[in-house]
C-alpha positions as CSV (number, residue, x, y, z in Angstrom):
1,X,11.0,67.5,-52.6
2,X,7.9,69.4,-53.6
3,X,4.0,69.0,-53.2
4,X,4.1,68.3,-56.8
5,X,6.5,65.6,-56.6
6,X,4.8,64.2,-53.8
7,X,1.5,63.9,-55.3
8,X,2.6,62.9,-58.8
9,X,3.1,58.5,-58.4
10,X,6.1,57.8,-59.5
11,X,6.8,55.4,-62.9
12,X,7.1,52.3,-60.5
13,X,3.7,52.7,-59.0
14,X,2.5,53.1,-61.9
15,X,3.9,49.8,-63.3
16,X,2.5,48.0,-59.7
17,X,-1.1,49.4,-60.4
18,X,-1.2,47.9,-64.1
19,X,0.4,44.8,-63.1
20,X,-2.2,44.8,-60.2
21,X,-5.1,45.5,-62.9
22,X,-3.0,43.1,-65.3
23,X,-3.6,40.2,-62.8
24,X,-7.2,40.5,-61.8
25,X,-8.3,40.3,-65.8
26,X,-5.9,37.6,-65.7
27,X,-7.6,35.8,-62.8
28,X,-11.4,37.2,-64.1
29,X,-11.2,36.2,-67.8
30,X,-9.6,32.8,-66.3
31,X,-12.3,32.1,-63.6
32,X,-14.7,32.9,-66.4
33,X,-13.3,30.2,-69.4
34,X,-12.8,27.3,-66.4
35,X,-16.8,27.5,-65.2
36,X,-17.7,28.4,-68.9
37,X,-16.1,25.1,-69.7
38,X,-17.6,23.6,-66.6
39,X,-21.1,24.3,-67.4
40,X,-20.2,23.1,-71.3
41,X,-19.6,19.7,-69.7
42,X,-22.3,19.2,-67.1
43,X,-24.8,20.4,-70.6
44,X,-23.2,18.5,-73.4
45,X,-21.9,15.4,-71.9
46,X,-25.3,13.8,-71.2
47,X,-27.1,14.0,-74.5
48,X,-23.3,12.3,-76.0
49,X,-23.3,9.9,-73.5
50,X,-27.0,9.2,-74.5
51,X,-27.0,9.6,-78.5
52,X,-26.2,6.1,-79.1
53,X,-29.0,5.0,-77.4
54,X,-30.5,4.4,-81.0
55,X,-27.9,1.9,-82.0
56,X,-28.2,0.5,-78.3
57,X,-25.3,2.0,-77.0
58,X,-25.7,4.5,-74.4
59,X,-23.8,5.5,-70.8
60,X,-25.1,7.0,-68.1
61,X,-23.6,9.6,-65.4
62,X,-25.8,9.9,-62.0
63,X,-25.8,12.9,-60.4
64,X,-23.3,15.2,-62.5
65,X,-21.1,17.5,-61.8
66,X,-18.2,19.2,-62.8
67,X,-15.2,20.2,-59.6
68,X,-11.7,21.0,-59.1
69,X,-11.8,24.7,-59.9
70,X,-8.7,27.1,-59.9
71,X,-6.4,24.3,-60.6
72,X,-8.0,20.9,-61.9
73,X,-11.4,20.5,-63.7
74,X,-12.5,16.8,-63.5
75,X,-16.1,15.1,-63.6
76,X,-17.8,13.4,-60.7
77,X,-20.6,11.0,-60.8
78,X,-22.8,10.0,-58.2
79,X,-23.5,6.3,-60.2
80,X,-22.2,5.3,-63.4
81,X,-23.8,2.7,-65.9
82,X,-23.2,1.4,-69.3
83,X,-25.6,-0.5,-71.2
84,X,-24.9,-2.3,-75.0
85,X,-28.3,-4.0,-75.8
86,X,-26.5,-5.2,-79.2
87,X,-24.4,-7.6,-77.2
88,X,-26.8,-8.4,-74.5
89,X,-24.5,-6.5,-71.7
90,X,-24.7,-4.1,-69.2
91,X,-22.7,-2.9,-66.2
92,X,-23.3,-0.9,-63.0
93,X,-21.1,1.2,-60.9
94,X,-20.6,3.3,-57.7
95,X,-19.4,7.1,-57.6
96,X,-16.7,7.9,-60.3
97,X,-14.3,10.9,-59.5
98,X,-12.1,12.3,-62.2
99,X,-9.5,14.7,-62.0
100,X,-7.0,16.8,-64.4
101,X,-4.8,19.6,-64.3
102,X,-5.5,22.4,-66.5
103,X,-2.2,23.1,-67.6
104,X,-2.5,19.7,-68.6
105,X,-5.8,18.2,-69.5
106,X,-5.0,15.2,-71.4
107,X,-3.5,13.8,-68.0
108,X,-6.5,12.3,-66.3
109,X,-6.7,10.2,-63.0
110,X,-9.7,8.1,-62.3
111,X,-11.1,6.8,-59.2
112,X,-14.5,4.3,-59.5
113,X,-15.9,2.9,-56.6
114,X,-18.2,-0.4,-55.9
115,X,-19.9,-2.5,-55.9
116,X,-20.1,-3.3,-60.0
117,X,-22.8,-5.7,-61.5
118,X,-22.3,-6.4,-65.0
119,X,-24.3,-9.0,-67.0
120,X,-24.0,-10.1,-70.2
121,X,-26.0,-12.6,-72.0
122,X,-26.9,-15.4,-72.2
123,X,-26.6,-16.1,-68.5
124,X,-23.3,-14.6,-67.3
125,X,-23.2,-12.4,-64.4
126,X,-20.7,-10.9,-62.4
127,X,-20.8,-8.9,-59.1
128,X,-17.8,-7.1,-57.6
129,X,-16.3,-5.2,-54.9
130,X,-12.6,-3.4,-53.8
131,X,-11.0,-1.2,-52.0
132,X,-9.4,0.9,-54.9
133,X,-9.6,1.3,-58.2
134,X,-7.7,3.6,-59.6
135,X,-6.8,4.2,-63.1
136,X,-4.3,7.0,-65.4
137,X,-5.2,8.2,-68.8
138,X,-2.6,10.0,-71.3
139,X,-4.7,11.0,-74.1
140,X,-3.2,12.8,-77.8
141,X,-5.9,14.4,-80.2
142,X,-6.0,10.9,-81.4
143,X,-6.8,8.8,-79.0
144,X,-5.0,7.3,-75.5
145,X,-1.2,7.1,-75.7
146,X,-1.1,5.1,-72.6
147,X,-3.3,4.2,-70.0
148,X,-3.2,2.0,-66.8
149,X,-5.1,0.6,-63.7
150,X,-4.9,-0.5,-60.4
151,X,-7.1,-2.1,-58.2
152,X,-6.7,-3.4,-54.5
153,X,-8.6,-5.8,-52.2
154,X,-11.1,-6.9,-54.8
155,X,-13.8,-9.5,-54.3
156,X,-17.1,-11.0,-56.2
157,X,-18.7,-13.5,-57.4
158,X,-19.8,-15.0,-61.0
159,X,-22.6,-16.7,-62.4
160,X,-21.9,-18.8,-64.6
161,X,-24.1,-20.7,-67.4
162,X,-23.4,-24.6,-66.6
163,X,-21.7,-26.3,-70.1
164,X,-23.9,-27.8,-72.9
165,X,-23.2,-31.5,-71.8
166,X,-24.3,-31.0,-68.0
167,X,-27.9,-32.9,-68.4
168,X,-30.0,-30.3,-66.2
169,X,-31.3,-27.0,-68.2
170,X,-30.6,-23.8,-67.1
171,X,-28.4,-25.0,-64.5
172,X,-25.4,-22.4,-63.0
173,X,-22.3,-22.7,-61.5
174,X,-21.6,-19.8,-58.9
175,X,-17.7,-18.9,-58.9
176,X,-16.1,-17.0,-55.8
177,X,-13.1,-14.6,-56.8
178,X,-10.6,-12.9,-55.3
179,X,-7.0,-10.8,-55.1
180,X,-4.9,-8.5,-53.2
181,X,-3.7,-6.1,-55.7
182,X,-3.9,-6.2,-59.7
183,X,-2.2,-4.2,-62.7
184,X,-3.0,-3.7,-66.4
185,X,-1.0,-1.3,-68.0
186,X,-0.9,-0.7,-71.8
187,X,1.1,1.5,-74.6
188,X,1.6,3.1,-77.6
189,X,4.7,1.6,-78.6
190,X,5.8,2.9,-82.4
191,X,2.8,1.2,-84.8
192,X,2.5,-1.6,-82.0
193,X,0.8,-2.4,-79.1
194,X,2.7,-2.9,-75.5
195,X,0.6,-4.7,-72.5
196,X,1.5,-5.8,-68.9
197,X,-0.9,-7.4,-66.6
198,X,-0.1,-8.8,-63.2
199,X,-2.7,-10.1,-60.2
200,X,-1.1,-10.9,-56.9
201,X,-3.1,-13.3,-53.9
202,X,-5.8,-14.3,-57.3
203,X,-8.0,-17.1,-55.6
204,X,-10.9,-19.0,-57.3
205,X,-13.7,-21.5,-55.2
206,X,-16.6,-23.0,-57.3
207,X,-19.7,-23.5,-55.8
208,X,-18.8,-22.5,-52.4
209,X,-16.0,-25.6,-52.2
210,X,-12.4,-25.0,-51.6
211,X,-9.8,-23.1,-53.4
212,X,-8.8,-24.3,-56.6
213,X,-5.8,-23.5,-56.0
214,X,-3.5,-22.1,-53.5
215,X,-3.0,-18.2,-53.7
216,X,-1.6,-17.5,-57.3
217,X,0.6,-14.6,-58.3
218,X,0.6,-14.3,-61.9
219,X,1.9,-12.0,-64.9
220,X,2.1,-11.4,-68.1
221,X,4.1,-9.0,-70.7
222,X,3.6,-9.0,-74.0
223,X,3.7,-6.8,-77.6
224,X,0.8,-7.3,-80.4
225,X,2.2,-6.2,-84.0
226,X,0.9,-2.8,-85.4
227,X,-1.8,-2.5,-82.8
228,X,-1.2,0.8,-81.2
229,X,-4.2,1.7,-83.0
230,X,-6.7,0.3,-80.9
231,X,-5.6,2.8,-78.3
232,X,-7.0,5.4,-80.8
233,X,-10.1,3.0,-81.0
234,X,-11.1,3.1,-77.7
235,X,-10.1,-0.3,-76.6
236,X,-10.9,-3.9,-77.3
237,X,-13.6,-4.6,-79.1
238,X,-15.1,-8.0,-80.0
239,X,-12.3,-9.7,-82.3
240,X,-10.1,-6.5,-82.4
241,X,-6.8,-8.9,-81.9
242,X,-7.9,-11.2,-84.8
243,X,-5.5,-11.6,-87.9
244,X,-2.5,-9.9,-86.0
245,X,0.7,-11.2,-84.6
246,X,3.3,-10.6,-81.2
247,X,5.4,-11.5,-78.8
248,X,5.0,-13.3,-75.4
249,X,8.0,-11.6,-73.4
250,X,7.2,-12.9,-70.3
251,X,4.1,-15.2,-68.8
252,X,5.1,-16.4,-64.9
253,X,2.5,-19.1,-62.8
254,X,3.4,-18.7,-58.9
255,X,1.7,-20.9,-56.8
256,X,4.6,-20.8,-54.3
257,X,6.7,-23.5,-52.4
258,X,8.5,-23.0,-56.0
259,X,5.5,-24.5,-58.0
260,X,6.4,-21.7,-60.9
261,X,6.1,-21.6,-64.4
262,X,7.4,-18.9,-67.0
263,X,6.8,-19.1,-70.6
264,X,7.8,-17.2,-73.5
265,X,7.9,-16.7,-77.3
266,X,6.1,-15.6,-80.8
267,X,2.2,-16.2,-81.1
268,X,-0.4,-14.9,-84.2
269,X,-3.9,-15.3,-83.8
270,X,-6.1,-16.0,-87.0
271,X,-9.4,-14.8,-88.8
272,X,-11.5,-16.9,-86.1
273,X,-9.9,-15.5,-83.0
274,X,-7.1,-19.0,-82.6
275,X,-3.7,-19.2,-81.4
276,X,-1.0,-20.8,-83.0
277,X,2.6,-20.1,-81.6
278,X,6.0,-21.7,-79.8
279,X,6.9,-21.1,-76.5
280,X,9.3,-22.2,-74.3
281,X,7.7,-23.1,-70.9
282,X,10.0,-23.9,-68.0
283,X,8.2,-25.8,-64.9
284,X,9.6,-25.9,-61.7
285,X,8.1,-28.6,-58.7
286,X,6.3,-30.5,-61.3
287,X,4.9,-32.7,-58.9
288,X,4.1,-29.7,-56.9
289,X,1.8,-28.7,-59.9
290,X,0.5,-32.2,-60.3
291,X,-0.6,-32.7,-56.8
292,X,-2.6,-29.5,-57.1
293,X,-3.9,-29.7,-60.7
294,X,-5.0,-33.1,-60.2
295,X,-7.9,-31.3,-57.1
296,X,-9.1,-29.4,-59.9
297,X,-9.7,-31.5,-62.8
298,X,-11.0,-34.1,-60.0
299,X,-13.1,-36.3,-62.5
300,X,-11.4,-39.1,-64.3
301,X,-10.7,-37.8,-67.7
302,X,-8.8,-34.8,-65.7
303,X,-7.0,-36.2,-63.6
304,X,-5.3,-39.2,-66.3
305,X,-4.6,-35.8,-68.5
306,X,-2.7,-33.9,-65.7
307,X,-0.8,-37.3,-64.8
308,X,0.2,-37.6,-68.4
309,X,1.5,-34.1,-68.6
310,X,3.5,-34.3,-65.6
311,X,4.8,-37.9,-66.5
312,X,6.0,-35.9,-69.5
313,X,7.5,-33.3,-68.9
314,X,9.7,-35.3,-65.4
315,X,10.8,-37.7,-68.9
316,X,11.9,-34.8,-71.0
317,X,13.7,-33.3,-67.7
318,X,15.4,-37.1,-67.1
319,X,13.6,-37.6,-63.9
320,X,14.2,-34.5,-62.6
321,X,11.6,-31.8,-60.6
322,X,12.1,-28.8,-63.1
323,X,11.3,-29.1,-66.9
324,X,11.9,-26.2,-69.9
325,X,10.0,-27.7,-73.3
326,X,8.9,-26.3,-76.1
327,X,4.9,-26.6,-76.2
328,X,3.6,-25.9,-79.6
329,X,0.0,-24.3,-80.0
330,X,-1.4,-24.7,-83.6
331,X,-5.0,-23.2,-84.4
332,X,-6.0,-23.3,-80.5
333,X,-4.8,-26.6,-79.7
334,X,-1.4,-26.6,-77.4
335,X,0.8,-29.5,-78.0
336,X,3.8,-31.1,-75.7
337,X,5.7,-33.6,-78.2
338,X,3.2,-34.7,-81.0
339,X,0.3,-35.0,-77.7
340,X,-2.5,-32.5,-77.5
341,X,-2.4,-31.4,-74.1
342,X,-5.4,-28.7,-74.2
343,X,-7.4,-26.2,-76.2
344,X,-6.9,-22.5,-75.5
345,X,-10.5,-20.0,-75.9
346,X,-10.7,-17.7,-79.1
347,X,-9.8,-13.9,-79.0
């Protein structure tokens, strides 16, 4: 081997160097686009947050910033707050933390912290707390695909405007919440609308009395006809479910020591928000139910309507403990038999 030789690199160095050089553009032209897109955040997010504030609209993202680099970019707020002065609304909340891959950006995970105050008039008001809240976002250029939450430990209270036939104006009715873990999780399913909800340990006291009821685990799973769109939409708004129709799959009550009730079947809700539908509801430990029903509704009018249902339903089941009817709901009103047993709100 010569000096020559020696001091020319050979073609493999050579091929090191440029993938060496080839790398560090790579990594500089990269570095550069992520805090380029960074600082296009923490600049442009604020004034869209705030350009509805002429239409009384507007959200709000305390102490900004922008994290996560090589890998993830996500947005972290100190506070966050939402105000809609054309409904009379408004809600507070701790630090938010938001994180995506880049490789991957319509992938989000959200964490929000407490404590939340929202208000909305007239006179509701609703103040929360929890140990986690965590929620997933798959977004398409049009809008959320799918999207769920999950929450853990949460606790509040609400305020509550007393009803039009309590005597004494302006009067409130304080209610005391509560569960161990909750679920909402909803799809783009075709041209319709998937949704499954679930609350585990949900307990309710009014006006600092005893529970309602004892610890309820409840669920739901259901499918609203051509609705996917309101994924695209941005969620439910006001009378967004109006004039469209689905399917109850599943509804289950637990109270425990077997008090359980399941329902299922078609429903369709009309122009002013009402439901009409058939279900088929299957009770188990009716008198299970009565005995605690009958400590909510405790004034007389209650309690005679919860003995009727349960005198009912142990007919139709021949005396027996465990009942499956049909219970008809027409414009609202739910019927068991030809007897209106109760009134269901408006969507």
């Amino acid at each position: 081997m010569t000096a020559a030789d020696i001091a020319e690199p050979s073609a493999g160095s050579r091929k090191i160097r440029w993938l060496a050089i080839g790398i560090l553009l790579f990594l500089g032209v990269y570095s550069g686009a992520w805090f380029f897109a960074a600082n296009q955040i923490e600049t442009r997010l604020p004034a869209f947050l705030s350009e509805n504030k002429g239409t009384g609209s507007s959200a709000e993202c305390g102490g900004m910033t922008v994290r996560g680099f090589p890998f993830r970019i996500g947005l972290f707020c100190d506070t966050v707050r939402l105000d809609d002065a054309a409904r009379g609304a408004s809600a507070s909340f701790g630090a938010l933390r938001s994180a995506a891959q880049v490789y991957q950006p319509g992938h989000a995970v959200i964490e929000l912290d407490g404590p939340a105050e929202i208000r909305v008039s007239p006179g509701l008001s609703v103040s929360a707390a929890w140990s986690l809240l965590h929620a997933s976002m798959q977004a398409t250029l049009s809008g959320l695909d799918r999207t769920s939450m999950t929450y853990d430990q949460l606790s509040g209270t609400a305020v509550l405007p007393a009803m039009e036939e309590e005597a004494i104006v302006g009067a409130t009715h304080k209610l005391a919440f509560g569960a161990g873990h909750g679920e909402a999780h909803f799809r783009q399913n075709g041209p319709d609308l998937d949704a499954a909800l679930s609350v585990d340990g949900f307990d309710a006291k009014v006006d600092g009395g005893p529970s309602l009821l004892p610890l309820l685990n409840a669920s739901a799973d259901m499918t609203f006809v051509d609705r996917a769109s309101l994924m695209n939409a941005g969620g439910l708004q006001p009378g967004a479910l109006r004039n469209s129709k689905g399917e109850m799959r599943n509804l289950t009550l637990d109270l425990g020591n077997g008090m359980v009730t399941t329902a299922t079947g078609p429903f369709a809700v009309n122009d002013r928000g009402l439901i009409s539908g058939e279900f088929s509801v299957t009770m188990k430990n009716i008198e299970g139910w009565r005995q605690n029903l009958v400590k909510v509704f405790s004034n007389e009018d209650g309690t005679a309507m919860v003995n009727n249902i349960a005198n009912m339903l142990t007919a139709l089941a021949d005396g027996k403990n465990e009942a499956t009817v049909k219970l008809n709901v027409r414009d609202g009103i739910a019927f068991l038999a030809f007897f209106p047993i109760g009134e269901l709100p408006q969507l």
